[in-house]
N, C-alpha and C positions, 0 to 999 in steps of 0.2 A: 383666633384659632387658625383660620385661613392665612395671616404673616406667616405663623410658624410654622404651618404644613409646608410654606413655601421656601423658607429659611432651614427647613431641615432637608429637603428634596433639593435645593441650588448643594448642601452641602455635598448631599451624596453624589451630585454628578460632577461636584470639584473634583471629589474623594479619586471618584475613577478617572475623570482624565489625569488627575494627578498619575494614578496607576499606570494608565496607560501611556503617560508621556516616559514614564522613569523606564518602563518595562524593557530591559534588552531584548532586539531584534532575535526573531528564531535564525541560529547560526548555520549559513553555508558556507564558510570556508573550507575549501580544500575537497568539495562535493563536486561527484562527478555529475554533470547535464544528460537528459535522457526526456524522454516521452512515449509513457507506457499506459498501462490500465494495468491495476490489480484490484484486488477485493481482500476484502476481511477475513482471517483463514481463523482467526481466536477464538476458541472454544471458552473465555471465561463469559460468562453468564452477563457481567461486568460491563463490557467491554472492552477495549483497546486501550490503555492508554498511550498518548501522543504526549512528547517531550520537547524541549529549545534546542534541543542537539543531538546528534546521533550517539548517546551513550546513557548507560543505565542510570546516571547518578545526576545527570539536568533533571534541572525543573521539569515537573509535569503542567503541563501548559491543556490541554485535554483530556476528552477521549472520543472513541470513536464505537459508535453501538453494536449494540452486540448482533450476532446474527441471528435471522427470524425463521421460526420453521416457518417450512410454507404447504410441506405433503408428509408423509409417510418417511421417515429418515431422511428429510430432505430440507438440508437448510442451505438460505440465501446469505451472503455477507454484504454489507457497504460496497460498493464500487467508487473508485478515487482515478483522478491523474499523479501516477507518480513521474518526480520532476527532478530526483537527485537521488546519490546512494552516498556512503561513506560508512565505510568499516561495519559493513553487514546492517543499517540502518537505510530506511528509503525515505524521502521528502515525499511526503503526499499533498495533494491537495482536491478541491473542488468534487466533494462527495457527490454520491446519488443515491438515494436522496441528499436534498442538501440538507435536512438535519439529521442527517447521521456524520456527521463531524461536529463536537461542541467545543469551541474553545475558549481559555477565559477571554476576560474584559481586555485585556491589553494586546492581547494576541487576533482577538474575532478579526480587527481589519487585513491581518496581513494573510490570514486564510490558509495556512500551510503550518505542519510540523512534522518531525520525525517521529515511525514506527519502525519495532522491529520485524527484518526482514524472515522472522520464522515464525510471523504469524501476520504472512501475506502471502493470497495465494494469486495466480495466475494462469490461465488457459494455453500452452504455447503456441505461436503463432506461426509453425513450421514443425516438421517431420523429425529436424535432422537439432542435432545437438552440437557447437561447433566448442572450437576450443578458446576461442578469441570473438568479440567482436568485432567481424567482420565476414561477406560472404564467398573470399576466398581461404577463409580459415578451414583446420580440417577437420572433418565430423568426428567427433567423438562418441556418438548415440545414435541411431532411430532409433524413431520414439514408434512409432506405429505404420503399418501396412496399410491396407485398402480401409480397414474397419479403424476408421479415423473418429474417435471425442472426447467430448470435455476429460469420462475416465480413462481413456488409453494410459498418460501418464497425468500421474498423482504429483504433484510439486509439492515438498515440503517444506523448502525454505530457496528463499529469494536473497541473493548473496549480494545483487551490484546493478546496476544499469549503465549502458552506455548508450545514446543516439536511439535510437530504435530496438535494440539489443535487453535484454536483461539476462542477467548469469545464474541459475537457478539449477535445484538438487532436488531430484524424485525419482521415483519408478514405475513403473510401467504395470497399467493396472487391470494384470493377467497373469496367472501364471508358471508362464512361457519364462520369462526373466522378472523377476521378484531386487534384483539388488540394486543398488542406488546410483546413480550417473548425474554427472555434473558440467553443467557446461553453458554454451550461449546459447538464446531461442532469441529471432527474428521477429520481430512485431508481435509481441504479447497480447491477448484481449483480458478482458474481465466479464468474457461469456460464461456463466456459471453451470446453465445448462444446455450449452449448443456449442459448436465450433467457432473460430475466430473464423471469419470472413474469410481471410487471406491466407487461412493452412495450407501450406506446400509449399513455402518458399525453393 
């Protein structure tokens, strides 16, 4: 009995390194480089799923858990580093918790996959909404006055990252101006319920 407990267990961890050698690498080509913080903005109950590539039709390689209430209308998402964009998709990586990112067998070591950028959310990490990343780009937004937080502006979808930059579309949550603005924010956090540190660039 104890041979073949052990001849069916050698099999199954052949089975998965087998898996995990054949498995294609999750795809960055043509992804732009960045270093941000986002959070899990997905309302499905579900959670996230996470792909090999920035498009709806890769592999599902994940997902990423759903968000937790935590008070009274008031829920928390996964917090991640995001680390690439491509065609409205972001690379994520390196959860918080780290088991709120699950990925299969062939993927766990490389720690990273794409989500879509309209159900990732982000704290902006400046006032001013530019048109370019970069900070002599020209403002396209104020996001908010002296009564600076996480709700001044609402981000609904996360379009790109560049370097410190992410390109992102919300509005402002008051209402003063109700309609939708799109542009660069400065050093993004994944503060859910407080400001980014470094607000006002």
């Amino acid at each position: 009995m104890t041979r073949r407990f052990f001849a069916v267990a050698l099999v199954g961890l052949l089975a998965c390194a087998h898996v995990a050698a054949n498995a294609a690498p999750v795809e960055t080509t043509g992804a732009s480089q960045c270093r941000a913080r986002g959070f899990a903005a997905d309302l499905d109950a579900a959670g996230t799923t996470v792909r090999s590539a920035p498009r709806a039709d890769a592999p599902v390689i994940g997902r990423v858990a759903p968000r937790a209430l935590i008070g009274p209308n008031t829920y928390e998402g996964v917090e991640f580093e995001i680390v690439g964009s491509r065609d409205g998709w972001l690379l994520i990586q390196k959860p918080d918790p780290e088991t709120g990112l699950k990925l299969d067998a062939a993927h766990a070591a490389e720690g990273r996959g794409w989500i879509s950028g309209k159900l990732v959310g982000v704290v902006p990490g400046s006032r001013a909404l530019r048109s370019a990343p970069r900070r002599d780009a020209p403002v396209v937004a104020e996001l908010a006055g002296q009564n600076w937080g996480p709700d001044s502006f609402i981000v609904s979808t996360v379009h790109a990252c560049n370097g410190k930059y992410v390109e992102i579309t919300g509005a402002l949550g008051s209402a003063e101006q109700l309609e939708p603005r799109r542009g660069w924010s400065y050093a993004p956090c994944s503060n859910q319920l407080t400001t980014c540190d470094n607000a006002g660039e």
